[in-house]
DOZALUM-883244 format. One record per residue (C-alpha): x, y, z; residue number from 1; residue in one letter. Coordinates in Angstrom, 3 decimals, always signed. Last residue first. Example, Ala and Ser with C-alpha at 12.3 -4.5 7.8 and 13.67 -1.06 7.14 Angstrom:
<atoms>
+----------+----------+----------+-----+------+
:        X :        Y :        Z :  nr : rest :
+----------+----------+----------+-----+------+
:  +13.670 :   -1.060 :   +7.140 :   2 :    S :
:  +12.300 :   -4.500 :   +7.800 :   1 :    A :
+----------+----------+----------+-----+------+
</atoms>
This chain:
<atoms>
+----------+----------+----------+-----+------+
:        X :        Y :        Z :  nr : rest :
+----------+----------+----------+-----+------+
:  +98.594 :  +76.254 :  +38.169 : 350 :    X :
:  +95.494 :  +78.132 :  +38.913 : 349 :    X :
:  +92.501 :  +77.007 :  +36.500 : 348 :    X :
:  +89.963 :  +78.950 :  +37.874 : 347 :    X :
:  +88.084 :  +75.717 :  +38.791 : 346 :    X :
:  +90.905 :  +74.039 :  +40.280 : 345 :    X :
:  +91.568 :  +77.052 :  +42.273 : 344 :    X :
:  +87.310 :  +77.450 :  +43.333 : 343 :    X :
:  +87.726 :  +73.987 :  +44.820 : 342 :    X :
:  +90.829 :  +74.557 :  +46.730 : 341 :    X :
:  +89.637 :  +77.658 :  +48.304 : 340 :    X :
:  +86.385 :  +76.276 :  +48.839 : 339 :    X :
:  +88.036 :  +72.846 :  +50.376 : 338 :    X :
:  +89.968 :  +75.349 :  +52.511 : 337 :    X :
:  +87.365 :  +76.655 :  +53.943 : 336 :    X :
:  +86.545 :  +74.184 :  +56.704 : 335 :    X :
:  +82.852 :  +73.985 :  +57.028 : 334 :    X :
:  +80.836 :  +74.620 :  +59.959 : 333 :    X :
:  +83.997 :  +76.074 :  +61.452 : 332 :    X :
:  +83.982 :  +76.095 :  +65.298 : 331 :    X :
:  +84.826 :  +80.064 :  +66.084 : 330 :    X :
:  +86.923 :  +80.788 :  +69.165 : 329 :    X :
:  +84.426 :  +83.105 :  +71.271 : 328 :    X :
:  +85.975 :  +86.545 :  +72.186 : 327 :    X :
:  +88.048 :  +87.519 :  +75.093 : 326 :    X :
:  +89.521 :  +91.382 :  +74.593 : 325 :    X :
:  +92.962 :  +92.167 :  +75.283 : 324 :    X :
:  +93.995 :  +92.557 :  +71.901 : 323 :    X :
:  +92.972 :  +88.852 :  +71.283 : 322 :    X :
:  +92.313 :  +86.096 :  +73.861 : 321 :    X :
:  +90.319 :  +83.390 :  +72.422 : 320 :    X :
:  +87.779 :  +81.774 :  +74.323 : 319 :    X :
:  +85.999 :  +78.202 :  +74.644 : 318 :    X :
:  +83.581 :  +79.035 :  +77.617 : 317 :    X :
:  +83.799 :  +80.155 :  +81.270 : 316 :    X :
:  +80.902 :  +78.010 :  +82.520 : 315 :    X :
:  +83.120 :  +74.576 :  +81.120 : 314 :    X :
:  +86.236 :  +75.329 :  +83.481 : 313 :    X :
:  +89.257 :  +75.988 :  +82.037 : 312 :    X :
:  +91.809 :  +74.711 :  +79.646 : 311 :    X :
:  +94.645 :  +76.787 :  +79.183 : 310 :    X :
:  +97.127 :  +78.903 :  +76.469 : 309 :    X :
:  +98.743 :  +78.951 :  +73.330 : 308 :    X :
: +102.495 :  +76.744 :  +75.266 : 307 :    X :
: +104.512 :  +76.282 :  +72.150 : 306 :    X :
: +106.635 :  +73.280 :  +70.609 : 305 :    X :
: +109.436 :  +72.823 :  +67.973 : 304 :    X :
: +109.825 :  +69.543 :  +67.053 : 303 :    X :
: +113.959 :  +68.644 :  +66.358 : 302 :    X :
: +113.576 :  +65.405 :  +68.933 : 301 :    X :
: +116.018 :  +67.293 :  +71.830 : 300 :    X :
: +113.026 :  +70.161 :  +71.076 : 299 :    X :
: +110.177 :  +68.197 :  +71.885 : 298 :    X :
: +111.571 :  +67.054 :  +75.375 : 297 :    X :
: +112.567 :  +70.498 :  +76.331 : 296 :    X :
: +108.570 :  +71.692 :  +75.342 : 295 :    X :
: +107.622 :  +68.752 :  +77.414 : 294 :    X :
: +109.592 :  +69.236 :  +80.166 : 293 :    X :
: +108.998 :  +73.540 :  +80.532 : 292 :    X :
: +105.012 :  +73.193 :  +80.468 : 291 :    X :
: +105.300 :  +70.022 :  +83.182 : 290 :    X :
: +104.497 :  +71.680 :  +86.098 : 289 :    X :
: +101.566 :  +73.168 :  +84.770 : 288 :    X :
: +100.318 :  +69.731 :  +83.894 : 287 :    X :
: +100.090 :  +68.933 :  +80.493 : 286 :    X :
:  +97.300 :  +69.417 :  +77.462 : 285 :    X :
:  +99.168 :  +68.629 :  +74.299 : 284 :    X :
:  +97.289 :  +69.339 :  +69.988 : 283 :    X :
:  +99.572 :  +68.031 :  +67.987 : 282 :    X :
: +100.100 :  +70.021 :  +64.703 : 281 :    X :
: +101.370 :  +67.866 :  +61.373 : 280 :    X :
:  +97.577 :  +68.155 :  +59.960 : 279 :    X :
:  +95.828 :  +71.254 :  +59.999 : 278 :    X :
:  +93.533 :  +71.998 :  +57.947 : 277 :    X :
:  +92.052 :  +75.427 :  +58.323 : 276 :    X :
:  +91.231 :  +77.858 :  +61.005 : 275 :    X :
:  +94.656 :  +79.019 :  +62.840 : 274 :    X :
:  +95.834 :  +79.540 :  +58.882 : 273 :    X :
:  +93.438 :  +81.679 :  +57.503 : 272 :    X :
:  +92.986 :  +81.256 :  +54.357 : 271 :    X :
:  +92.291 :  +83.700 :  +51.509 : 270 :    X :
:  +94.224 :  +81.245 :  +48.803 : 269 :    X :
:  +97.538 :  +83.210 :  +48.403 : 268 :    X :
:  +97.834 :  +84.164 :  +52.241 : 267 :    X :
:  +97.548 :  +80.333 :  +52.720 : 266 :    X :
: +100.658 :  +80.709 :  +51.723 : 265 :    X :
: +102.209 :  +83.431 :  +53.125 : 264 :    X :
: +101.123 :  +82.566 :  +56.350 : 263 :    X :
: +101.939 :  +78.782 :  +56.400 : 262 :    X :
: +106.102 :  +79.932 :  +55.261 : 261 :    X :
: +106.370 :  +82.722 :  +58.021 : 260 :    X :
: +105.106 :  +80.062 :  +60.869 : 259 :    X :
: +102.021 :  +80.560 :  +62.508 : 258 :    X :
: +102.557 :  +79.501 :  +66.397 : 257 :    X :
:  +99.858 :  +80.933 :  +68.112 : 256 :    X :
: +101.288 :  +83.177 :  +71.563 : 255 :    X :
:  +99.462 :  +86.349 :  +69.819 : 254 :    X :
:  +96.195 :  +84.539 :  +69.862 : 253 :    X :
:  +95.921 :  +83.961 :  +73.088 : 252 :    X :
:  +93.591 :  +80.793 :  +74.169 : 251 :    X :
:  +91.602 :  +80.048 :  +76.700 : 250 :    X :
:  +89.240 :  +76.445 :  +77.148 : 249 :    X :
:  +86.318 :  +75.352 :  +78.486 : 248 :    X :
:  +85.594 :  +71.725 :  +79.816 : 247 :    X :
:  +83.191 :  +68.859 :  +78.943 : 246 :    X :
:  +86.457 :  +66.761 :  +77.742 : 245 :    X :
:  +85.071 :  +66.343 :  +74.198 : 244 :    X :
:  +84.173 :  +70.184 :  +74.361 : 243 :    X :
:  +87.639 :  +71.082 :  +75.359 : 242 :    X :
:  +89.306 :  +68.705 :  +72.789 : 241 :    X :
:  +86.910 :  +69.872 :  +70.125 : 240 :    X :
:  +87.491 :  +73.754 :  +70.458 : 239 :    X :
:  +91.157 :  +73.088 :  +70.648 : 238 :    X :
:  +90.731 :  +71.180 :  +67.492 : 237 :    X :
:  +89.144 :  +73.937 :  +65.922 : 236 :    X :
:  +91.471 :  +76.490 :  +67.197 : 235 :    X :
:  +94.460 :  +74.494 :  +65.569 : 234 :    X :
:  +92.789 :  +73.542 :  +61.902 : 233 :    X :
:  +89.088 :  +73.443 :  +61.231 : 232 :    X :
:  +90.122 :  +70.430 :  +59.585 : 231 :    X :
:  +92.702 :  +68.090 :  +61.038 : 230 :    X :
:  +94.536 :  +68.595 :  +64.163 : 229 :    X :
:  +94.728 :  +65.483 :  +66.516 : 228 :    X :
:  +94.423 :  +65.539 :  +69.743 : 227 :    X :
:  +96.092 :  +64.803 :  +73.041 : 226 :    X :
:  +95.489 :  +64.626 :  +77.202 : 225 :    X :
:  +96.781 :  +64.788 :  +80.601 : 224 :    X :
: +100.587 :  +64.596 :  +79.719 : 223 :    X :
: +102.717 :  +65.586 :  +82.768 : 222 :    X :
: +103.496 :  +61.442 :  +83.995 : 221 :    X :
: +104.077 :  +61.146 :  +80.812 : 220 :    X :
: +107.446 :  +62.859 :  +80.852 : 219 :    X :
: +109.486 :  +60.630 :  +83.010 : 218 :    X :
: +110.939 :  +58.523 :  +79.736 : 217 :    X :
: +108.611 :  +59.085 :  +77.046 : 216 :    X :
: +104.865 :  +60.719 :  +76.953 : 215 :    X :
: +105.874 :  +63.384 :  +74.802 : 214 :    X :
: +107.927 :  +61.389 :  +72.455 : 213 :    X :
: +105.119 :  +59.450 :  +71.492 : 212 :    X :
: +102.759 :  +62.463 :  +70.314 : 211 :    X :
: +105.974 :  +64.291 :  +68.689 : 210 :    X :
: +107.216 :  +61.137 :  +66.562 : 209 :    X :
: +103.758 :  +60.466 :  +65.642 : 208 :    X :
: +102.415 :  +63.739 :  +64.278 : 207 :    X :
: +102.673 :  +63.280 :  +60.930 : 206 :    X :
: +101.810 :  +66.454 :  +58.531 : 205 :    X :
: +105.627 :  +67.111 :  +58.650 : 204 :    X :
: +106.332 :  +65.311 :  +55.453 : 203 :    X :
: +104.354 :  +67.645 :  +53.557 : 202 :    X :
: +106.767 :  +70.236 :  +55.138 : 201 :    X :
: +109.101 :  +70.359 :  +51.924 : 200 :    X :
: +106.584 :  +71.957 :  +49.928 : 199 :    X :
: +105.625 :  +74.824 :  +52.205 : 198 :    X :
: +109.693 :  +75.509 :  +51.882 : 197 :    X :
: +109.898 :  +74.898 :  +48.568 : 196 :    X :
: +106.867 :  +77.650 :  +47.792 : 195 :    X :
: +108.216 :  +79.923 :  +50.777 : 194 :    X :
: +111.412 :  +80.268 :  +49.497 : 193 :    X :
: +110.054 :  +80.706 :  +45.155 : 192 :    X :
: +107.455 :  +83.711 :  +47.239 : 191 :    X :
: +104.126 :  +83.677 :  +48.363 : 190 :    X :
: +102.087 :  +85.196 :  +45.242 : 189 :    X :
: +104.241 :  +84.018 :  +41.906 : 188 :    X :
: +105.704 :  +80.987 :  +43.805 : 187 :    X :
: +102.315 :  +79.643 :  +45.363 : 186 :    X :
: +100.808 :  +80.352 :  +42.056 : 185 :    X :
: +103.122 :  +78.391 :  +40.017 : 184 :    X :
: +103.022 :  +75.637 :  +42.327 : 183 :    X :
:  +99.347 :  +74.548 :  +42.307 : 182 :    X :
:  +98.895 :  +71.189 :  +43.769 : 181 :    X :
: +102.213 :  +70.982 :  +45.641 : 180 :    X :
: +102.064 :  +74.485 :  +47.040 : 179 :    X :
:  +98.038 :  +74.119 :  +48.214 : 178 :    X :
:  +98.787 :  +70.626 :  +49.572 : 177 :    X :
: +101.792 :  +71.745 :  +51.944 : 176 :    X :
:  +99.582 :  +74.852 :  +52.915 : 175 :    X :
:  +96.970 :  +72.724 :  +54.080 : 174 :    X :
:  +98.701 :  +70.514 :  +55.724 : 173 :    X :
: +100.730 :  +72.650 :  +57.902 : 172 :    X :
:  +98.447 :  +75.292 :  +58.746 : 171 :    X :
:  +99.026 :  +75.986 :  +62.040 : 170 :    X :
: +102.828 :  +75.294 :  +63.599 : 169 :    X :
: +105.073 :  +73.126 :  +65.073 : 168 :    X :
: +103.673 :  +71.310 :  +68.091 : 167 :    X :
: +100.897 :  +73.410 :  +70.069 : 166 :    X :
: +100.418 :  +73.647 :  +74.014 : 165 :    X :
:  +97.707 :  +73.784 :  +76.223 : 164 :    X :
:  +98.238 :  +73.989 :  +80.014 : 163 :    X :
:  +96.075 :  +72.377 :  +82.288 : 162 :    X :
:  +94.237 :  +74.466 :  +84.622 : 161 :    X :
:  +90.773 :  +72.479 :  +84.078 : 160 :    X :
:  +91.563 :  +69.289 :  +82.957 : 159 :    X :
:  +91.784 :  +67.213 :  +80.079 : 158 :    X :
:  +90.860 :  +63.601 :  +79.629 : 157 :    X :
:  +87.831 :  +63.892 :  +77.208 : 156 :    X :
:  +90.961 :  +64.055 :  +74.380 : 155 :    X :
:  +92.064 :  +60.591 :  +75.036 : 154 :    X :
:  +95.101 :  +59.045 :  +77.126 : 153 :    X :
:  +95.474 :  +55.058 :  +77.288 : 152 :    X :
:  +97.606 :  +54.400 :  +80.264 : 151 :    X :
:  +95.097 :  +52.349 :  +82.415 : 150 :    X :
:  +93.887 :  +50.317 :  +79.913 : 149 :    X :
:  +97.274 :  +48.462 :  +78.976 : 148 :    X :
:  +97.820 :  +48.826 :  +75.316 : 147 :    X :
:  +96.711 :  +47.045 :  +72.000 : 146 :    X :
:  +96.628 :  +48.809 :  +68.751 : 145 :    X :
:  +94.034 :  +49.742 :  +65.621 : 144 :    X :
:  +93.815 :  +51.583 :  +62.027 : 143 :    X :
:  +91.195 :  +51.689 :  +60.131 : 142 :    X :
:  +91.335 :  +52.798 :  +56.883 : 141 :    X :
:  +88.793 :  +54.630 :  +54.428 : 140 :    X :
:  +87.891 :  +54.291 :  +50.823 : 139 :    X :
:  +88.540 :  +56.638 :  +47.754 : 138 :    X :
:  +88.452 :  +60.145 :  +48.683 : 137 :    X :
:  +90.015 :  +62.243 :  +45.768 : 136 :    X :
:  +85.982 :  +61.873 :  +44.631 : 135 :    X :
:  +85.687 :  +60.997 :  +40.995 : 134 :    X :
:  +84.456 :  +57.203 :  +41.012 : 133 :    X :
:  +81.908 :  +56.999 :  +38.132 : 132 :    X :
:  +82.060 :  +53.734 :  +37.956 : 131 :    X :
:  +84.093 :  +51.586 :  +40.802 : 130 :    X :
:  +86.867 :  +49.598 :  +41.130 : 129 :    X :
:  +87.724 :  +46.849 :  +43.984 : 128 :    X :
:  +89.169 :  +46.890 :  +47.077 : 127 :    X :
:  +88.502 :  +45.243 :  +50.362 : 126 :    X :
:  +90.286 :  +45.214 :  +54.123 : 125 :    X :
:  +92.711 :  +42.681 :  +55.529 : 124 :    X :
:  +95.445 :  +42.698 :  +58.520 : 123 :    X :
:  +97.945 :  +45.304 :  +57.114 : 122 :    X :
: +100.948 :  +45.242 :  +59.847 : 121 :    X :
: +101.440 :  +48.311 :  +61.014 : 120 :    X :
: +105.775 :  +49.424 :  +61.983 : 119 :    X :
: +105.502 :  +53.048 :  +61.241 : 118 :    X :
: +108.312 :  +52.189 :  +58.672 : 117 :    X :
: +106.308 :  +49.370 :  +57.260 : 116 :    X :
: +103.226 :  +51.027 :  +57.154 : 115 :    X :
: +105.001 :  +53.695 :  +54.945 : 114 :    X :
: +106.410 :  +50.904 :  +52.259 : 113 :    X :
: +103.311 :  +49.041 :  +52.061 : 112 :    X :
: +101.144 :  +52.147 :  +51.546 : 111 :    X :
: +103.981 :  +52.802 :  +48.287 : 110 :    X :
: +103.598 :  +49.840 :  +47.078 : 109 :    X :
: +100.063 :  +50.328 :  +46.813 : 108 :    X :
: +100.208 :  +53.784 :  +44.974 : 107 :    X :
: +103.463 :  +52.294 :  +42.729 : 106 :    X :
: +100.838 :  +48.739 :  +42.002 : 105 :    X :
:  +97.915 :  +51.066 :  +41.683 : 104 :    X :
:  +99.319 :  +53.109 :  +39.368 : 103 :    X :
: +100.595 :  +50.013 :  +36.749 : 102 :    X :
:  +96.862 :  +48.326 :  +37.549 : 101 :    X :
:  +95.693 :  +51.023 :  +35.710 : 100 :    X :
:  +92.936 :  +53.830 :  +37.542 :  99 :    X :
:  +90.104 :  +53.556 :  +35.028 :  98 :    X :
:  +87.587 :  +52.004 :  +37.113 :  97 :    X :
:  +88.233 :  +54.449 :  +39.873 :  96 :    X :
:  +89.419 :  +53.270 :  +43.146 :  95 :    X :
:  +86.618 :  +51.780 :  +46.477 :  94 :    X :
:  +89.728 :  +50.799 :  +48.628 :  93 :    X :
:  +89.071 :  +49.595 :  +52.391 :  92 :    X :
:  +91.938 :  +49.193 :  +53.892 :  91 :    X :
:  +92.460 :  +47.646 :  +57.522 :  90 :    X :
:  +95.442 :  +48.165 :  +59.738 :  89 :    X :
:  +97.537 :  +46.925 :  +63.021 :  88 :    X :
: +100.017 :  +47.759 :  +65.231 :  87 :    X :
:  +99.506 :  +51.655 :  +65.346 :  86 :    X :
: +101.602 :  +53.530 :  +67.722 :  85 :    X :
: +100.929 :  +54.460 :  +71.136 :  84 :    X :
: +100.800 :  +57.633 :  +73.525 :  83 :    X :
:  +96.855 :  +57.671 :  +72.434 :  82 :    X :
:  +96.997 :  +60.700 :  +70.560 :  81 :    X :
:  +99.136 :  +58.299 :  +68.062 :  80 :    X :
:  +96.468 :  +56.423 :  +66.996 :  79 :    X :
:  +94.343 :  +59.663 :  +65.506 :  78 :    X :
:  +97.772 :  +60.525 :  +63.876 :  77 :    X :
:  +98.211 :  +56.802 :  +62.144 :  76 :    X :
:  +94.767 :  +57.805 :  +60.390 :  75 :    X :
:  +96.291 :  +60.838 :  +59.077 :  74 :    X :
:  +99.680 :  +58.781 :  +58.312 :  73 :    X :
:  +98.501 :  +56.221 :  +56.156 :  72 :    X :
:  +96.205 :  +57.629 :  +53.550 :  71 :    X :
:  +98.500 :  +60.931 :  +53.835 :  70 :    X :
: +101.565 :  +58.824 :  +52.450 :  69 :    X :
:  +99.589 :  +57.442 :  +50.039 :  68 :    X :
:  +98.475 :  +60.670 :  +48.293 :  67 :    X :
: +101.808 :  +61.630 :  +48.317 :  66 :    X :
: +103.306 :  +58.555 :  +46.773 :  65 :    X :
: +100.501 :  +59.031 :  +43.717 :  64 :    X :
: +100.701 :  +62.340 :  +43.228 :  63 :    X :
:  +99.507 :  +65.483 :  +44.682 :  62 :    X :
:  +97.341 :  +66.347 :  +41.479 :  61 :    X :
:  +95.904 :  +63.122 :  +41.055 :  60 :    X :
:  +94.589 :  +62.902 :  +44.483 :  59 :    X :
:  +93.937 :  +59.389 :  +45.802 :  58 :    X :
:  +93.210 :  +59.702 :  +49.746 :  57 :    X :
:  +91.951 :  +57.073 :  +52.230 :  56 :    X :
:  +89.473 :  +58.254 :  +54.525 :  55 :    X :
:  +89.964 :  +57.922 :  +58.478 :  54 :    X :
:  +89.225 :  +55.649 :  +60.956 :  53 :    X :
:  +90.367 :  +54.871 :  +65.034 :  52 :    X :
:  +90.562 :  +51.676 :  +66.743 :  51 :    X :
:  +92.661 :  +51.002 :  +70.196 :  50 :    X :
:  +91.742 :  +47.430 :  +71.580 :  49 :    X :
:  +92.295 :  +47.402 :  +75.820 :  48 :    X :
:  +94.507 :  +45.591 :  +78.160 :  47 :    X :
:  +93.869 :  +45.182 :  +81.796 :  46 :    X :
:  +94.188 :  +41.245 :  +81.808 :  45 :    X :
:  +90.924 :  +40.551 :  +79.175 :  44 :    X :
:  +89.934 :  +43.979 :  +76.805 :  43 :    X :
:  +88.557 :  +46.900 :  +76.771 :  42 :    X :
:  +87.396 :  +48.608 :  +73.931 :  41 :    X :
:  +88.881 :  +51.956 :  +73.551 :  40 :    X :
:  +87.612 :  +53.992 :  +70.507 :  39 :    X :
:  +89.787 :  +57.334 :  +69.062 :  38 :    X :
:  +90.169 :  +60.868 :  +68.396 :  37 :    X :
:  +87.310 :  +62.289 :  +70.034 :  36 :    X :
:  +86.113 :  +65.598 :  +69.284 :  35 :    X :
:  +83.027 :  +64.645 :  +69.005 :  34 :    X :
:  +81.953 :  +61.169 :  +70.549 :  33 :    X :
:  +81.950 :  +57.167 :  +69.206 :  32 :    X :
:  +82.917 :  +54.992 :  +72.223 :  31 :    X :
:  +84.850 :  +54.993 :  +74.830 :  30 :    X :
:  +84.871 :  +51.792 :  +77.023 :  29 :    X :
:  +83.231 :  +49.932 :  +74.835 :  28 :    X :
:  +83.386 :  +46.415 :  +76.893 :  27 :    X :
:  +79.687 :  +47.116 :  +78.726 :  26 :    X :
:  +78.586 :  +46.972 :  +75.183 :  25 :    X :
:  +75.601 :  +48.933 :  +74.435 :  24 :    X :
:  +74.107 :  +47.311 :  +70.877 :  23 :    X :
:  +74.176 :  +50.063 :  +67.917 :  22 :    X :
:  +75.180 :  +53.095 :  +68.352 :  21 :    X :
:  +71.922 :  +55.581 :  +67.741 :  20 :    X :
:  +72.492 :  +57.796 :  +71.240 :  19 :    X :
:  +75.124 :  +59.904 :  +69.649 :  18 :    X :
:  +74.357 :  +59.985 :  +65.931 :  17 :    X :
:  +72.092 :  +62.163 :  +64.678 :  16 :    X :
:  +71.306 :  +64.778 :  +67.116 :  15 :    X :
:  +74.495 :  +64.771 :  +69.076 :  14 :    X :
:  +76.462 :  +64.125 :  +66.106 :  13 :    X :
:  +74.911 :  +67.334 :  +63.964 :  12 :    X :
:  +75.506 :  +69.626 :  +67.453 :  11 :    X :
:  +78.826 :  +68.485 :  +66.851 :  10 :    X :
:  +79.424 :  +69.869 :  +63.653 :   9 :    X :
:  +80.211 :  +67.135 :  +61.060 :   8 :    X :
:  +84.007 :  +66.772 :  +58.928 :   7 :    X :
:  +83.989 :  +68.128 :  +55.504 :   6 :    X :
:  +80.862 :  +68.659 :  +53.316 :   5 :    X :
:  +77.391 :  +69.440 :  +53.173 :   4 :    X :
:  +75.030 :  +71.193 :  +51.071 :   3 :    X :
:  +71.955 :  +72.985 :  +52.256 :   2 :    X :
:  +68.709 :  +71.454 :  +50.915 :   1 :    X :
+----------+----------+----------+-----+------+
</atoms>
């Protein structure tokens, strides 16, 4: 049996998943789909429910605040594609048995702390400890908000001609991690600058500030669509916002933004940084017309943004413009950073 692991393929949720939803509900007005950041149920008076999930995190070697701060924020992201912030959350906690109530109290404090600066009020969830729990995933959250239908965005909403543009830079996430978990490496192969620097971005895996200030003031009006960057890192999620949004897409490869500090990294661990976790890039599609805005409007908020290229129409495929030759952008059955990360721990790296 082949193993699994990371986030599914979509030719795995068509055939599994897609038509096995439970009850139709003429309310759903998106529901469960690849590439899609979010569910919109709609609501009385024009308003509609905003739900999206992600695991919770517990990773000894990040730390305890760490691992909360990514339990909150990567579901906050999915929210945030929206144009809206979370309001409301839902923990589900399934810990180790020998995790002491002393850790739990600084990790918990901690996911107090960090909804309370995004504003989310916990509503409920479940925890308890379980046997045999070794998995850095220890639950999932669920995250939700309330906004007027008509002003929701998703990632099926781009368009053909649309521009596509990327906040900060690939690799984010994953090269944050990769310094924090094993720092002596990092230093010894990337560099002591690079090491503090790759550090010091952890923070940056949140895309809030960037997804809500693009659709401020006269902006929105530009914004056809956002998504999330998680695994498979920038060209995946391009790949999943033009397949959500039955389109094709073009991208040059020369006009990715990949930071000095996320190359020399990932560098360290064989990982390409345009294919690999992401987290802390925002994923825009915008009106031609509004390329020069939004960029302008990122940068008065200190977020540094780049046009990578177009969607286009579905017959002309999900390209990648290299050396002047068009080849297929790659969708990642598995992400390989979990490898890399995997076969670190097991060699020991510090």
């Amino acid at each position: 049996m082949d193993k699994n692991y990371g986030k599914i393929r979509h030719n795995f949720f068509n055939e599994f998943i897609k038509n096995k939803c439970g009850l139709e509900r003429e309310e759903v007005h998106t529901g469960p789909g690849f590439g899609v950041d979010v569910s919109v149920v709609n609501l009385t008076d024009n308003q509609a429910l905003i739900l999206a999930s992600d695991p919770v995190s517990l990773i000894p070697q990040l730390g305890l605040e760490e691992s909360a701060w990514l339990s909150v924020h990567i579901t906050a992201n999915d929210i945030a594609t929206t144009g809206y912030s979370p309001l409301f959350g839902q923990f589900v906690l399934n810990l180790p048995s020998n995790f002491s109530q002393k850790d739990f109290q600084i990790y918990w404090d901690y996911i107090h702390q960090f909804c309370v600066e995004i504003g989310l009020s916990i509503t409920g969830g479940h925890t308890g400890f379980v046997e045999g729990q070794n998995s850095t995933v220890v639950g999932g959250a669920t995250f939700g908000t309330i906004a007027p239908q008509n002003e929701i965005l998703t990632s099926k909403m781009a368009n053909p001609g649309d521009r596509i543009l990327v906040t900060k830079s690939c690799g984010i996430s994953a090269s944050a991690i990769l310094a924090l978990t094993f720092p002596e490496t990092v230093k010894n192969k990337a560099g002591i600058e690079n090491y503090q620097n790759a550090c010091n971005s952890f923070y940056d895996s949140s895309i809030l500030k960037e997804a809500l200030g693009a659709v401020s003031l006269d902006n929105k009006k530009y914004i056809t669509a956002m998504h999330d960057v998680t695994e498979g890192g920038v060209l995946g999620a391009i790949f999943e916002m033009a397949t959500a949004s039955e389109n094709g897409a073009l991208v040059h490869d020369d006009q990715l933004p990949i930071h000095e500090t996320q190359s020399e990294v990932l560098k360290a661990f064989s990982l390409d940084p345009r294919y690999t976790l992401g987290s802390g890039a925002l994923i825009i599609t915008c009106k031609e017309e509004g390329v020069e805005s939004t960029i302008h409007q990122l940068k008065k908020l200190g977020i540094s943004c780049t046009e990578v290229g177009s969607i286009t129409k579905k017959d002309e495929g999900i390209k990648l413009m290299k050396n002047g030759k068009r080849t297929d952008i790659l969708y990642l059955e598995n992400d390989p950073y979990w490898t890399a990360f995997s076969k670190a721990i097991k060699s020991e790296w510090k």
